[in-house]
Structures are given as C-alpha cells and as structure tokens.
N, C-alpha and C positions, 0 to 999 in steps of 0.2 A: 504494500500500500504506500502511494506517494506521500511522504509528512504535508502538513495542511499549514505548519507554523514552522521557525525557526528560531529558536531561542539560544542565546549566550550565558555564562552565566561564568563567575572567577571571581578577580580582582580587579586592583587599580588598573593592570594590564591590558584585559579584557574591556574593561568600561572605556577607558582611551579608547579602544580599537573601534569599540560599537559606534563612537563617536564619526560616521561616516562609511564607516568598516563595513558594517552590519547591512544597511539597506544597501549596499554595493554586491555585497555578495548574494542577497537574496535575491537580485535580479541575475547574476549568474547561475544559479540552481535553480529558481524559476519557485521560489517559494517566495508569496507576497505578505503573509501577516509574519511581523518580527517583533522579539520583545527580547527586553535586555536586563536579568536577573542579577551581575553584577554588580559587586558593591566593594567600592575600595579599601582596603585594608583586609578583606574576607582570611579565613582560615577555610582549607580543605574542608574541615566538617562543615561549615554553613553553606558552602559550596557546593557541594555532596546532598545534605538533606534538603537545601532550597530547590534542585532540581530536581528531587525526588516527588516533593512537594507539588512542584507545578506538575508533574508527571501525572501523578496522582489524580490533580482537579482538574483537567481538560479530557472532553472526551474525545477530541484531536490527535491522530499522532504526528509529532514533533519531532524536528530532527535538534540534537541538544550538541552545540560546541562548546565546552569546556576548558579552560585554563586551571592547571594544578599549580599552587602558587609556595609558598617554604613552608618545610615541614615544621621550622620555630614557632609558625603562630597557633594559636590555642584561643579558648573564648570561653568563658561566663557569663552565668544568665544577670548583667549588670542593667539593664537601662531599666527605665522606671514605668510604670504600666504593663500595660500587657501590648506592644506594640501588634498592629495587626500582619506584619510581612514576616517579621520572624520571633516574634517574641520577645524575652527578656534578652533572647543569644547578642552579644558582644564579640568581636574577634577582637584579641589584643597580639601584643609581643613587648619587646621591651621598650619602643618607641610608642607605646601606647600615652600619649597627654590626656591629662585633665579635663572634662568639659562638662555641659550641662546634661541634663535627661538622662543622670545615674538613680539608682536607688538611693538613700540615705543612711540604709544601718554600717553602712561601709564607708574606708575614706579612700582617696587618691593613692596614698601609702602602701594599703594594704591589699590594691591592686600590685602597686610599684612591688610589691613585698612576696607579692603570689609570681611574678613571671620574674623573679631572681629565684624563687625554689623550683618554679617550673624548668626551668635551663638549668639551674644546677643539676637536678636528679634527671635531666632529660640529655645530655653534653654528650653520654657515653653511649645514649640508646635511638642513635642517628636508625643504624640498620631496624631496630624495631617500629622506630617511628614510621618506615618506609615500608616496612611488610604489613604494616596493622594498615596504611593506606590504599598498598595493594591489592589486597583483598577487599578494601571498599571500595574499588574500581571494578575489580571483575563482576562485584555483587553488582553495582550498579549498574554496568554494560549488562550485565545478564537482564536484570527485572526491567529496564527500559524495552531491549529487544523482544522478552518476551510479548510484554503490553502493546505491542507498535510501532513503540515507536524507534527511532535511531539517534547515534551521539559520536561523537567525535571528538577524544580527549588528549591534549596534548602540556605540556609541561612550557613553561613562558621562561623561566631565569631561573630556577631552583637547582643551585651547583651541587649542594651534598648529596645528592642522589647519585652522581659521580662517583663518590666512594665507594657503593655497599651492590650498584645497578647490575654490574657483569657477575656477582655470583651466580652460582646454579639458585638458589631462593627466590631469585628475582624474574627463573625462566617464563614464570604462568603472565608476565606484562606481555612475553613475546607473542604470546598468544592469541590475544586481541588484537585484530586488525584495527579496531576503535582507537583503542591504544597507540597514537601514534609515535614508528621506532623505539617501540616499551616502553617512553616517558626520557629515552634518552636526547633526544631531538631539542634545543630549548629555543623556542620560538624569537625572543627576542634577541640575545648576542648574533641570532642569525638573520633576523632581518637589517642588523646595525652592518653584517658582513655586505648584505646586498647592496649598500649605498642610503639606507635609511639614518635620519636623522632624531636627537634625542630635544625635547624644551630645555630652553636655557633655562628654567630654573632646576632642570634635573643634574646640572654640571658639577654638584658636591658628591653625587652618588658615584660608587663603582660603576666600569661603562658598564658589566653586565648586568646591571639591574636598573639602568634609566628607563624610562618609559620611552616607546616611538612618539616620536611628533603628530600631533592632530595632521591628519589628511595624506597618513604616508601609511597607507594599508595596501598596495597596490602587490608588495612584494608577498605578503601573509597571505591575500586572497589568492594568489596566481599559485601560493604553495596551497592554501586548501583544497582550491576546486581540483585540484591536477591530482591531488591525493584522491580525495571522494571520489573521479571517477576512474582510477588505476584501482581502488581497492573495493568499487563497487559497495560506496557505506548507504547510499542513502535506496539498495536494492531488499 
C-alpha cells in the first residue's frame, strides 16, 4: 500500500532539514500530506515513542524518516501540566538551561545534579547504551511494517557508535534495510563533505555536529530518494 502521509521526526537536525527539506522531498516520492514531529534537543526515546504515537493515531499508512541523534541525552517527566504532544517527557543532557514550564517540587540543581550521575554511571556503558537502542529500532521497524506503514532511519552526527558499531552484537542493525548502513552512515559530516554549509552561529560547535544551513537539503534528499528506491523502502 502506497503511504498517504510523510512524516519526520528527530532532533535539532531533523527540524532544520524539514525546514524546506520536507515539502521538497514529498514532491519527489509523490507523497503530499507532510508533518514534522521533530523537536530540538529530543533524546532517542521521545523520538522512538512520538513516532510510535503518531503511528498509532492515524489510520493512514505513513512513510516515517527518522534521525537517531547521541546516545548522552536522556529525559524526565519535568514540565509542568500534562502537556498534550508528549506529556511531562523533557529530553535533557548536560547542556540542558534553566527555563520556565518546569514542575516546582524540583530545582535547576537537581536536574544539573541528575545528568552529572546520569554520565557518571552511564561513561563506561556506551556499548549498552547502543544495544538497549538497537533493539528499539528493530522493534520499531518491525511494528511500523507490520501496521502499514514504512520508515526510514538513519543516524545524523552520533560518533560513539563508532566505537562498539562493527562488533558481531551490532550484526541485527545490518539487517534492516530501514536501517540505513546499520546506523553507520552519519548524515550530517557527510552532507558538510558534499559542499554543504553550516549557520554562523553554529561556528563554536565541532564541524561534526553543526547543523546544515536552512535551504541546503538538496545533497540529503538526492541521498534519500536514491536510497528509497535502490532498497525499494516505501514497496
């Protein structure tokens, strides 16, 4: 069945790209309703369960691109209410600032206080961190396809997967064709290699973690669609 919708969904990375990205590519695959689930800062798990989410509440099937973004961020149910997109869920990391529409029984601190114990006791369990995510990839890809619908997930600038990727543990990413090159591939140092540019105010960051320039998707969409139909995803 042909997907009805095209949805994105990630980080800061992602959201940049939709920025222009998104309704460019949906006229190349020929899918006209688009929505754009990214949220900056995200952790893999809001990433993971918000597509699952929309998954869930359309009776549409949807082709779902995905960005996996560092295995460092982590999240708490902090904000204040019961927000209606995802709840209390927070992604943080250790650049995580101060701001308004937190809870009250907590302070800045003992956030600041929670993601210095979380990386202490998380420093050595890089490899775990990436199997425990593996497996929420294949889970994912599995209950998507079964339901309908299709997804296409690829890695943006997440280097410590580098480390632990070529073991034999990490064979079942090769296994998904969704999976694109098991998560080794990273989307952006390689669109910076095609001649893409980063915003000047991204010039403090490592080059491999700037974001692409608003309006420079031209090299990401030529690698998508070339993929989608060499590995027949949206069949």
């Amino acid at each position: 069945m042909t997907p009805g919708r095209l949805i994105v969904n990630g980080c800061s990375y992602m959201d940049a790209y939709a920025n222009g990205g998104l309704d460019d590519l949906s006229q190349q695959i020929k899918i006209d309703v688009v929505k754009n689930l990214a949220v900056r800062g995200s952790c893999n798990n809001r990433i993971i369960r918000t597509t699952l989410k929309d998954s869930y509440q359309t009776l549409i099937p949807s082709f779902y691109i995905i960005d996996i973004t560092y295995l460092s961020r982590h999240e708490l149910p902090l904000l204040s209410g019961r927000p209606e997109t995802d709840g209390k869920w927070q992604s943080i990391n250790n650049n995580f600032e101060d701001r308004t529409g937190l809870d009250c029984h907590f302070t800045y601190k003992d956030i600041k206080d929670y993601c210095f114990l979380y990386n202490k006791f998380t420093v050595l369990g890089i490899e775990d961190l990436a199997l425990n995510l593996q497996y929420q990839l294949l889970s994912l890809c599995d209950s998507l396809q079964h339901r309908g619908h299709r997804c296409l997930i690829f890695n943006t600038a997440e280097s410590a997967l580098d480390w632990v990727i070529d073991y034999p543990a990490f064979d079942l990413l090769k296994s998904k064709k969704q999976l694109v090159h098991g998560l080794k591939w990273k989307s952006i140092p390689w669109q910076f290699e095609q001649g893409a540019n980063w915003p000047k105010e991204d010039e403090n960051l490592p080059a491999g973690a700037r974001h692409v320039a608003p309006g420079q998707h031209r090299w990401l969409n030529e690698f998508l669609v070339d993929y989608i139909n060499q590995h027949s995803i949206l069949k």
